[in-house]
C-alpha positions as CSV (number, residue, x, y, z in Angstrom):
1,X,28.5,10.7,16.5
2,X,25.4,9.3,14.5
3,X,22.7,12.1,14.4
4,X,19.4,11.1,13.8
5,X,17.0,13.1,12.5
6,X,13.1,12.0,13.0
7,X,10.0,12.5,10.5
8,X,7.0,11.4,11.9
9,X,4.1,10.8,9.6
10,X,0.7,12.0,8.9
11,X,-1.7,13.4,11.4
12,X,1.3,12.6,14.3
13,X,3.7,14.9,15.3
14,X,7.4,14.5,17.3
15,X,5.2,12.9,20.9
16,X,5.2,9.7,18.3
17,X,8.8,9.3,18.8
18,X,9.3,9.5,22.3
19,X,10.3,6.1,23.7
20,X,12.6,5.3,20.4
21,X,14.1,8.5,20.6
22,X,15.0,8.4,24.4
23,X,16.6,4.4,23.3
24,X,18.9,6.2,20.7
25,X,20.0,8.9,23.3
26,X,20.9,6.4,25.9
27,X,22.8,4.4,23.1
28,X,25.1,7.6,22.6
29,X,23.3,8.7,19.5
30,X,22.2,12.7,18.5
31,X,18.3,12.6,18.3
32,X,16.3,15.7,16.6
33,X,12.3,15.0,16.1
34,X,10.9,17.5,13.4
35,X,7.8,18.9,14.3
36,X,6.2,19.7,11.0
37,X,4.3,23.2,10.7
38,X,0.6,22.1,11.5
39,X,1.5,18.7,13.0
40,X,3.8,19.8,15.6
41,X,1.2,19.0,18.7
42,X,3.1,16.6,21.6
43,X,1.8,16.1,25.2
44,X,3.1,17.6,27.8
45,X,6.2,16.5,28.8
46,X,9.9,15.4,27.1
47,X,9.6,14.3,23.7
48,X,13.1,14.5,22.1
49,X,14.7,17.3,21.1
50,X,12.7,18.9,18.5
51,X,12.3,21.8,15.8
52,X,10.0,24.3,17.0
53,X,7.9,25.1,13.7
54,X,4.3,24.6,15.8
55,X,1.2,25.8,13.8
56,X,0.7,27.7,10.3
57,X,-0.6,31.4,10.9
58,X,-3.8,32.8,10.1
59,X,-4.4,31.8,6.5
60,X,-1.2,30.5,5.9
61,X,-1.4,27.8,3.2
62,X,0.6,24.7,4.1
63,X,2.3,22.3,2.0
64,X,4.6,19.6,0.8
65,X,7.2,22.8,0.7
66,X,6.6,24.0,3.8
67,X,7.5,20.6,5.3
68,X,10.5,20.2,3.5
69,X,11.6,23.7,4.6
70,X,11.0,22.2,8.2
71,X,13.4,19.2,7.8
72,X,15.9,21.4,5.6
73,X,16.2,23.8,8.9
74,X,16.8,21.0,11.5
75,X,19.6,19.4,8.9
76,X,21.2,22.6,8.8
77,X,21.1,23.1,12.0
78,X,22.6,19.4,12.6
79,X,25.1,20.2,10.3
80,X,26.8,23.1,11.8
81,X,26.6,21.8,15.3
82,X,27.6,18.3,15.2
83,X,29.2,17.6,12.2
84,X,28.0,13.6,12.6
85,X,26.7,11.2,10.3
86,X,23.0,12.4,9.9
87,X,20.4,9.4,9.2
88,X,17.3,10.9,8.4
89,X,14.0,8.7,9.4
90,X,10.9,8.9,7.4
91,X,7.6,7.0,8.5
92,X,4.9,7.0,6.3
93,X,4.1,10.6,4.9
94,X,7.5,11.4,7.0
95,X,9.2,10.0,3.6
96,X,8.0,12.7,1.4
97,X,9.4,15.7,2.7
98,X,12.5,14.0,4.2
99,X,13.3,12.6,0.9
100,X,12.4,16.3,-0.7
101,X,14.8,17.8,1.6
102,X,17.5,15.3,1.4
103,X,17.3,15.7,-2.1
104,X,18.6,19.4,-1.7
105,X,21.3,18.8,1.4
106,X,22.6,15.1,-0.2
107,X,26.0,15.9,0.4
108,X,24.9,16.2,4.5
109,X,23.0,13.0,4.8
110,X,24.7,9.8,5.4
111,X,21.5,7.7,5.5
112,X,17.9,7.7,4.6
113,X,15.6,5.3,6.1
114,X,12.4,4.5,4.9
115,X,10.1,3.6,7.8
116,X,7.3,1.2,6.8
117,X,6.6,3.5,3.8
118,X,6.4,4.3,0.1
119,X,9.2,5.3,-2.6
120,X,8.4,8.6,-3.8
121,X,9.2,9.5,-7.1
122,X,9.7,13.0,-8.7
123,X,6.3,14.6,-9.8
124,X,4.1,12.2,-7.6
125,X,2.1,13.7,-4.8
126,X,2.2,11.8,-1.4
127,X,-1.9,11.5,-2.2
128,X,-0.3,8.3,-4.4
129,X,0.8,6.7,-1.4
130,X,-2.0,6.8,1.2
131,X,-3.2,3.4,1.3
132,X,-7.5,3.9,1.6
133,X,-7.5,3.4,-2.5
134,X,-11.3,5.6,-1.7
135,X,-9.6,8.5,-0.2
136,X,-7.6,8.9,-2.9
137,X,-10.3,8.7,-5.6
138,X,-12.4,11.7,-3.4
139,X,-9.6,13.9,-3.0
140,X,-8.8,13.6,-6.6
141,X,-12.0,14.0,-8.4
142,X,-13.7,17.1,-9.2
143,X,-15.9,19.3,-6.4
144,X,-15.8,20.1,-2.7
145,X,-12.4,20.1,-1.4
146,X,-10.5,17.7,-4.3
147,X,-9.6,21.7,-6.1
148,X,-8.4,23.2,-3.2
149,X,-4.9,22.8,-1.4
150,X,-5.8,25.0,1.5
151,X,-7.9,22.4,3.4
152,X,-7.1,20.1,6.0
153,X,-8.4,16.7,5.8
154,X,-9.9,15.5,9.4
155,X,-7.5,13.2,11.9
156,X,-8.9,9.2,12.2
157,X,-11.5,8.1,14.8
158,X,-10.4,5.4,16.8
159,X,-11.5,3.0,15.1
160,X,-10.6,4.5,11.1
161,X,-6.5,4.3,11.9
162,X,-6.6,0.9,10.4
163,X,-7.6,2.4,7.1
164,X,-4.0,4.4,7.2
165,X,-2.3,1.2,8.1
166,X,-2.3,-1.9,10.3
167,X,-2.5,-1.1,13.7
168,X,-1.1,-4.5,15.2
169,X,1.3,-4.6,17.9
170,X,-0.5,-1.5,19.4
171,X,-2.0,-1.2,22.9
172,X,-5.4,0.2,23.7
173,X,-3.2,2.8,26.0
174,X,-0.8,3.6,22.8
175,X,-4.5,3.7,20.1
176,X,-6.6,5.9,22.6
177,X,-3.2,8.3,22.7
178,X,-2.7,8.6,18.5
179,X,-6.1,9.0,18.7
180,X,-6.5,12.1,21.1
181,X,-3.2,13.5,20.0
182,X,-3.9,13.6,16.7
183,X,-4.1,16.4,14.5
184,X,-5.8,17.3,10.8
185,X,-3.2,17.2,8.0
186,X,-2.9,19.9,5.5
187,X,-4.5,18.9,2.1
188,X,-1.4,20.2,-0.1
189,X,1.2,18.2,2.1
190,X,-0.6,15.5,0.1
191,X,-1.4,17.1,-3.4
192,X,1.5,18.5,-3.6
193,X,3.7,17.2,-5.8
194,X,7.5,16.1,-4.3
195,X,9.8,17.8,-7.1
196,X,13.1,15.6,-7.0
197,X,16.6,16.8,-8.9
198,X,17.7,13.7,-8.8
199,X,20.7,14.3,-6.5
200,X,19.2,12.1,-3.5
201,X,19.9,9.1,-5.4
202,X,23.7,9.1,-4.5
203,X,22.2,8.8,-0.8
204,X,22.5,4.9,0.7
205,X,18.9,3.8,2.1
206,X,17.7,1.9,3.9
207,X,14.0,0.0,4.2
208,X,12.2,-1.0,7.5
209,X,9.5,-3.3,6.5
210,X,6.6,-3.6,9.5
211,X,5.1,-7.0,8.1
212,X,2.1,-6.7,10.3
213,X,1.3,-4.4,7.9
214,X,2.2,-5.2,4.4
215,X,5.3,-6.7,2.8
216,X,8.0,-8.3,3.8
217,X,12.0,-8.8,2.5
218,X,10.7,-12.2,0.9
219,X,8.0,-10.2,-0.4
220,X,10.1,-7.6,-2.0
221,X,12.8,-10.0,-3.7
222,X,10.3,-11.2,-5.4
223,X,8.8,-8.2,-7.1
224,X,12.7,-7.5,-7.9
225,X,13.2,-10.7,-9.8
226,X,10.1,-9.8,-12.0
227,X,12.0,-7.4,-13.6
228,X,10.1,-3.9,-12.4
229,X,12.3,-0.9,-13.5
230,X,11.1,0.8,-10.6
231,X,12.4,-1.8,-8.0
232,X,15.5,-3.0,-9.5
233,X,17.2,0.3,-7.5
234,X,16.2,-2.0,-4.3
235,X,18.9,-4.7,-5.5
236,X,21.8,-1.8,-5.1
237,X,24.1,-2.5,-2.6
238,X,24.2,0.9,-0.9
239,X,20.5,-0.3,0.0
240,X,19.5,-2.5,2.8
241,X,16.3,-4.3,4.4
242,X,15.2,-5.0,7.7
243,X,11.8,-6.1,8.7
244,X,9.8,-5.8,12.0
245,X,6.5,-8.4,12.9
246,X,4.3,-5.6,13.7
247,X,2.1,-2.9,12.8
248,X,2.7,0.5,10.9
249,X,3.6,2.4,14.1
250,X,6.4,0.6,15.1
251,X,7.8,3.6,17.3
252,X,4.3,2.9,19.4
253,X,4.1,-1.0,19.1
254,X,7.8,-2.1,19.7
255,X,9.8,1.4,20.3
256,X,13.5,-0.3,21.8
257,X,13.9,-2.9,18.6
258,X,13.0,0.2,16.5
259,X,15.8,1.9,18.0
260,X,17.9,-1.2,17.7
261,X,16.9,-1.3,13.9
262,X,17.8,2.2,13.4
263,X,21.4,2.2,15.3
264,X,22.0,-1.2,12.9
265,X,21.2,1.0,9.5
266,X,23.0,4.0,10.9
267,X,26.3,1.6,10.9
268,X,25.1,0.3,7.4
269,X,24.0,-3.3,8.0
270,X,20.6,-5.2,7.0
271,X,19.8,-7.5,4.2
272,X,20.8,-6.9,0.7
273,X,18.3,-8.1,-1.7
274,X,19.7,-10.1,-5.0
275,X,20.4,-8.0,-7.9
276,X,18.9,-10.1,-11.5
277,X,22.0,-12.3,-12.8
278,X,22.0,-12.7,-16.2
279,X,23.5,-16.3,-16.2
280,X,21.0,-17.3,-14.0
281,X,16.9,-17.0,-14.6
282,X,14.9,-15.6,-11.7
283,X,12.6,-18.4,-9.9
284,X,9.6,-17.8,-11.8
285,X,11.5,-18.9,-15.2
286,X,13.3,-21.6,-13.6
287,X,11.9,-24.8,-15.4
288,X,8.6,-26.8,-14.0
289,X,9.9,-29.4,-11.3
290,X,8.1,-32.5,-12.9
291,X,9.2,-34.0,-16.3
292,X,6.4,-33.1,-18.4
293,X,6.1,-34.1,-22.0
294,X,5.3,-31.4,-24.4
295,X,1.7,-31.0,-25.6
296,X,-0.2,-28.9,-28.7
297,X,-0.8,-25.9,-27.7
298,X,-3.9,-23.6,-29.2
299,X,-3.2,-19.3,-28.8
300,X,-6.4,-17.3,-28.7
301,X,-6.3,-13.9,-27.8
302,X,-5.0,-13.9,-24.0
303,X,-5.7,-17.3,-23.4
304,X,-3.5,-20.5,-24.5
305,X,-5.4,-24.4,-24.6
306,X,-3.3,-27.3,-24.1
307,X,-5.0,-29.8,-25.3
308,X,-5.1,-33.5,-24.6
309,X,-5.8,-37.0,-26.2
310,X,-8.8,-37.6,-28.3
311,X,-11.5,-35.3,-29.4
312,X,-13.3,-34.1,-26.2
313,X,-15.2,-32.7,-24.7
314,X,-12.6,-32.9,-22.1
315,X,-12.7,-31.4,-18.3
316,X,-10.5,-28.0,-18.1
317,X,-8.7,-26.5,-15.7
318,X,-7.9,-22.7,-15.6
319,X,-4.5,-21.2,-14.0
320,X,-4.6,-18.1,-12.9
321,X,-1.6,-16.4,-12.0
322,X,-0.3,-14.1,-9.3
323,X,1.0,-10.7,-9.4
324,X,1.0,-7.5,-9.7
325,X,3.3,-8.5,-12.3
326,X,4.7,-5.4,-14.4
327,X,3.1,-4.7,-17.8
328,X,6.5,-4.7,-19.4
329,X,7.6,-8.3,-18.3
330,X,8.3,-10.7,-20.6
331,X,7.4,-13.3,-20.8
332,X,3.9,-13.2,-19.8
333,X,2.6,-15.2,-17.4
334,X,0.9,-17.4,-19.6
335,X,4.7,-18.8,-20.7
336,X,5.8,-19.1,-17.7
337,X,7.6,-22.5,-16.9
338,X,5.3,-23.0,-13.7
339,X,2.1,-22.1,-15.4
340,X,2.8,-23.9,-18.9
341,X,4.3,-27.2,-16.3
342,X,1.0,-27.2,-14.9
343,X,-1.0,-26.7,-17.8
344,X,0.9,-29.9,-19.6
345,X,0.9,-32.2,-16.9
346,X,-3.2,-32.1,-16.5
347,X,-3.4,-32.5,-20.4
348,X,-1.4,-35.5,-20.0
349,X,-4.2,-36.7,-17.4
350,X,-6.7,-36.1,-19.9
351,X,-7.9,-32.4,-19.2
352,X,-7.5,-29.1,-20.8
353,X,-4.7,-27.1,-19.3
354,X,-5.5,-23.4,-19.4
355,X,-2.7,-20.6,-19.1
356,X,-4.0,-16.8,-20.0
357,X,-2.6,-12.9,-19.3
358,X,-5.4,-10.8,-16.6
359,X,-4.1,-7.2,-16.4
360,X,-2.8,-7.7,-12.1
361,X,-0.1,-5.1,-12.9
362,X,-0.7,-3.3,-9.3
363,X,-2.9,-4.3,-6.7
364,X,-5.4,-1.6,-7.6
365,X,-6.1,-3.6,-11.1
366,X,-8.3,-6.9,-9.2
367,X,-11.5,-5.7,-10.7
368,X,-10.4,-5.4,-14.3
369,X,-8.2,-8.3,-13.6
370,X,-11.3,-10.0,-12.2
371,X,-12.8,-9.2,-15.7
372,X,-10.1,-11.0,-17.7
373,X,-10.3,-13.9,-15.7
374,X,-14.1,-14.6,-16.0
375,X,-13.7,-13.5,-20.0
376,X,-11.8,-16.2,-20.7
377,X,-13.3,-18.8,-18.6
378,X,-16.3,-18.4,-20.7
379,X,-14.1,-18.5,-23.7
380,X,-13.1,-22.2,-22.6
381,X,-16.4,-22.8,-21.9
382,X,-17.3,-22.1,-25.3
383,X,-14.8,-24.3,-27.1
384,X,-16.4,-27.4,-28.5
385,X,-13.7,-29.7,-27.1
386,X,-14.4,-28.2,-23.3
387,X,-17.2,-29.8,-21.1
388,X,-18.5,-26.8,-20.2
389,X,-20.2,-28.2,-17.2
390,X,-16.7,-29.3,-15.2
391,X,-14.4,-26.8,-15.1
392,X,-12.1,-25.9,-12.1
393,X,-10.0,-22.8,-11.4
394,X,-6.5,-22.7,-10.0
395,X,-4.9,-19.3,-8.3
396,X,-1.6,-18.8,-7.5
397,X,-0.2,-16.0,-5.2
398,X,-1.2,-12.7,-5.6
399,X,-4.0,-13.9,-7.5
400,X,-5.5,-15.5,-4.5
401,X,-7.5,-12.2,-4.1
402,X,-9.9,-13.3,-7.9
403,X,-10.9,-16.7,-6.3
404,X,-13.4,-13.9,-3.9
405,X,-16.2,-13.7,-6.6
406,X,-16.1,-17.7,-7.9
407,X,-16.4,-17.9,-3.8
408,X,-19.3,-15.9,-3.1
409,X,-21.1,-16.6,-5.7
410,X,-19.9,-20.2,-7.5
411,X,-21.6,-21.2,-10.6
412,X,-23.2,-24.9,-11.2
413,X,-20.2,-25.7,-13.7
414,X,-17.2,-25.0,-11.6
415,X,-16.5,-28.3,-10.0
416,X,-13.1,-27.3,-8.2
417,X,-11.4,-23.7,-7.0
418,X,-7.5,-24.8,-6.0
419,X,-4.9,-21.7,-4.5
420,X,-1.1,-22.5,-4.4
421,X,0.2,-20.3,-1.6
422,X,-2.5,-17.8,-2.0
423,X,-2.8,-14.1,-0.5
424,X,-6.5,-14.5,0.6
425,X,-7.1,-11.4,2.3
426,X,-6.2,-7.9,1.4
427,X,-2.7,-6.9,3.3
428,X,-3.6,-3.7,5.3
429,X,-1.2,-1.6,2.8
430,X,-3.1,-1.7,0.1
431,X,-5.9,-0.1,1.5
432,X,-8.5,-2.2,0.5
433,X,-9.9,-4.0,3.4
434,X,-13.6,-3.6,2.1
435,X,-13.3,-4.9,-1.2
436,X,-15.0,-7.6,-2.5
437,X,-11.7,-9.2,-3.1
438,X,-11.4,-10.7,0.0
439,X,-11.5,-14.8,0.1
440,X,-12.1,-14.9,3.9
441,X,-15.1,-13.6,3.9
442,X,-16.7,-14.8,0.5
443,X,-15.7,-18.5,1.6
444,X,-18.7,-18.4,4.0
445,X,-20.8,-18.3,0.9
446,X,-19.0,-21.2,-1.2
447,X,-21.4,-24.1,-0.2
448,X,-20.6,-27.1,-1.5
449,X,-17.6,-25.7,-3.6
450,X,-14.5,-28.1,-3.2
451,X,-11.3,-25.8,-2.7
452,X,-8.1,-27.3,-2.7
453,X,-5.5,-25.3,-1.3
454,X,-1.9,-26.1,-1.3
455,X,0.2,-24.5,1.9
456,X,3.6,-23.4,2.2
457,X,4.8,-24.5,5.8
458,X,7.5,-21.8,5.0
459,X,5.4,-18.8,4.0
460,X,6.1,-15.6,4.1
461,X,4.7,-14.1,7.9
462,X,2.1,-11.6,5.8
463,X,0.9,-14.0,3.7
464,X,0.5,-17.0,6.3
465,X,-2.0,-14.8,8.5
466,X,-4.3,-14.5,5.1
467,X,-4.5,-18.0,4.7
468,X,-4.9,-19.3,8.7
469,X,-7.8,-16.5,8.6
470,X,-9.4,-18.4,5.3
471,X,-9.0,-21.4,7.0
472,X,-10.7,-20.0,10.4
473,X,-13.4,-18.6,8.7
474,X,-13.8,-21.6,6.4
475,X,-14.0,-24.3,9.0
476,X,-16.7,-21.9,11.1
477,X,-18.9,-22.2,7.8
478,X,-18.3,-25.8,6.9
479,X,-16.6,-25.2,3.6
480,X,-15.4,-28.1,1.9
481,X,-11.1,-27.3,2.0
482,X,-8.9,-29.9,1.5
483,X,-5.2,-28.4,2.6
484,X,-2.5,-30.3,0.7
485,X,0.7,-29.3,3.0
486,X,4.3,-28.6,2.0
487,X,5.9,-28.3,5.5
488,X,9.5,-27.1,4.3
489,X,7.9,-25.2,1.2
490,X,8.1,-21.7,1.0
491,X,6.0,-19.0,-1.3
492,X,6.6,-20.3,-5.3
493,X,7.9,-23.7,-3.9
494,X,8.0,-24.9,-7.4
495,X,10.2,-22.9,-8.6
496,X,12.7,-22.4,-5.9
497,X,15.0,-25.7,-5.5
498,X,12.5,-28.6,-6.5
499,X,12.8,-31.2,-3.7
500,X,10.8,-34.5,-3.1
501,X,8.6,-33.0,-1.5
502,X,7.7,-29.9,-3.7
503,X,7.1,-32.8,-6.2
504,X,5.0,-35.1,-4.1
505,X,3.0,-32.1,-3.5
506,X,2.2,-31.2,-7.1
507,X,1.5,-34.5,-7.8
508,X,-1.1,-34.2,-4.8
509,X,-3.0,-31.1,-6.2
510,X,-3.7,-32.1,-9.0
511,X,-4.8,-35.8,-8.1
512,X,-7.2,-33.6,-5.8
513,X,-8.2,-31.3,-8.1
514,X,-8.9,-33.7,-11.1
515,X,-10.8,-36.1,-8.8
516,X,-13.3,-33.4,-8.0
517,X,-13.2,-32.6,-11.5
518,X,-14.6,-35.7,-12.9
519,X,-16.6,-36.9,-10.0
């Protein structure tokens, strides 16, 4: 018999997993909910079987330790009784101390799965993975409670759980009950750091991606073919991928497939992501898809010029690529196939293709990225063989996010802003929803800006809600969008099996974007 164990995550306790937990039992499974000390609150009523560690005592300090001591007693316990499979279920905060205690019992747990959260690392607090990027930066900084670990940091308001994750897929019934049932979370559960031996590694995992809420499989192969040390693990074998289209409290939004999703890992299915082949280069360094002669190429600083016929001043465009992309990876963006394709081919049409390096290396980095974009556009600017007065800017990706200031606030000179299958809203993970890195909203303030924006009919689900928002928002204001489509395209659809299509649709763009260009 499969036993699975249940973490529940911050400022929620084991009433969270009522209805999932109640599916697995009536699919013959073992279910044990852990109420953590200080988060152990549940209504009235069945919840699951669950660990009884309620409440700390009077000025008894609570942290990451004493939650891994909770989950350590109910696998123990597990252990003797049942002698099953144990799967052990972390959601969101849930992760750290399940992973902390499965570190210590690895030889009793058969499964870990990772519920719509993080990958903590050894040394690393769970502070590092609590999405509201200014939470972090108050309860790290010097004064009022950042020194202390025997605070409690207050539960959300209604209306403040999307700042811990998306809340889509939930009912008002199911918000209004996390809301009242929820509880204040002990600061050193989240300063803490997880100490890690290393042993839990051996331990198969499993992910379960809510893409309501951030990203998806497609998402996530991606980041492994960029060559990140840190996600390469994701491409082992023992680990597998499922997704779910909703929020980040999927035992609240969609409770039975959760349970589905759960009994699937238990028996170790899901999707295996592609592990890097050596013989073959990942997408991004797959050559361009048009047959574009080669053109002289000028290296300044972070910025490369490809420069066409005659002696100028000539139009330029800028490309801006996506991320985060790792600080290691090599090559740069700026030589990447797709980037250097692009830049050649608008040379050859008698404009100056622009490739450069922003520092994107986590999605934290959009300001200073921000800075290395605009630094270099006024590097161009300045060259004597640029026309200064027409330049466009192309984004691709994750760097869909920089076109937000050139949006809200576009100088006289940029003639064109194009976006290749751009992320044009933050993703509720990151935690960033009140940035001033969000397209939608700046678009309102583009005016007579021409954008260009080339759609993948087969987007990713999490990126395709950015862009229809854009879009929504763009035509209420008016803004000038052109949408060049590319029905059976999917997310880097230059790089991933050229087709007819893909082609026709480069082609497109840039007949678009040069046309506003020179007008």
């Amino acid at each position: 018999m499969t036993a699975f164990i249940l973490v529940a995550g911050a400022f929620t306790g084991p009433y969270v997993w009522r209805d999932t937990a109640a599916r697995l039992a009536a699919e013959g499974a073992e279910v044990h909910t852990v109420a953590l000390t200080g988060l152990g609150r549940r209504p009235a009523g069945p919840a699951g079987p669950a660990c009884p560690a309620g409440p700390a005592g009077p000025g008894e300090a609570v942290d990451l330790e004493t939650h891994i001591a909770d989950v350590l007693a109910v696998i123990d316990s597990v252990a003797v009784e049942s002698g099953g499979d144990i799967v052990l279920v972390g959601h969101d905060y849930g992760i750290h101390p399940a992973l902390g205690a499965a570190d210590r019992r690895a030889r009793s747990v058969a499964r870990i799965v990772h519920l719509d959260s993080g990958m903590p690392r050894d040394g690393v607090p769970a502070l590092a993975a609590v999405p509201d990027q200014r939470l972090r930066e108050e309860l790290t900084e010097g004064g009022g409670v950042q020194g202390s670990q025997a605070g409690e940091l207050p539960p959300p308001t209604r209306d403040a759980w999307p700042r811990w994750g998306s809340t889509a897929g939930l009912s008002e019934a199911a918000l209004d009950g996390l809301t009242a049932l929820a509880v204040p979370q002990p600061l050193g559960t989240l300063l803490q750091p997880l100490r890690l031996t290393g042993a839990v590694a051996t331990v198969p995992v499993t992910g379960v991606l809510c893409t309501g809420n951030g990203p998806g499989i497609e998402m996530v192969q991606l980041m492994v073919d960029l060559g990140e040390p840190a996600i390469q693990a994701l491409a082992d074998p023992r680990v597998t991928f499922f997704e779910l289209s909703t929020g980040h409290w999927p035992m609240l939004s969609c409770p039975v497939e959760l349970a589905e999703v759960l009994i699937e890992a238990a028996a170790g299915g899901g999707h295996r992501l592609k592990a890097a082949d050596a013989a073959e280069p990942p997408p991004h360094l797959r050559p361009f898809l048009l047959d574009v002669p080669e053109r002289p190429r000028e290296r300044t600083g972070n910025t490369d010029l490809y420069l066409p016929e005659g002696p100028g001043p000539h139009p330029a465009v800028v490309f801006v690529h996506g991320g985060p992309v790792p600080a290691e990876a090599r090559p740069t963006p700026r030589d990447w196939p797709t980037l250097t394709g692009y830049a050649r081919y608008v040379a050859g049409h008698g404009a100056v293709g622009v490739t450069l390096d922003h520092r994107l290396h986590a999605v934290t980095d959009y300001e200073r990225a921000a800075e290395d974009v605009a630094a270099a556009v006024e590097r161009v600017r300045a060259d004597p063989r640029v026309d200064a007065d027409r330049i466009a800017l192309w984004f691709f990706s994750g760097g869909g996010p920089l076109t937000a200031d050139w949006l809200a606030a576009p100088p006289a000179w940029l003639r064109c802003l194009a976006a290749n299958y751009p992320i044009l809203a933050p993703l509720p993970s990151w935690g960033v929803a009140d940035t001033r890195f969000h397209p939608a909203r700046a678009v309102a303030h583009a005016g007579q800006l021409p954008v260009v924006l080339a759609r993948a009919g087969r987007e990713m689900a999490e990126i395709a809600a950015t862009v229809e928002e854009f879009l929504t928002a763009a035509r209420r204001c008016g803004a000038d969008v052109e949408v060049v489509d590319v029905p059976e395209g999917r997310h880097g659809f230059e790089t991933l099996g050229p087709t007819d299509e893909a082609r026709d649709a480069v082609r497109r763009a840039v007949e678009a974007v040069l046309a506003r260009l020179t007008a």
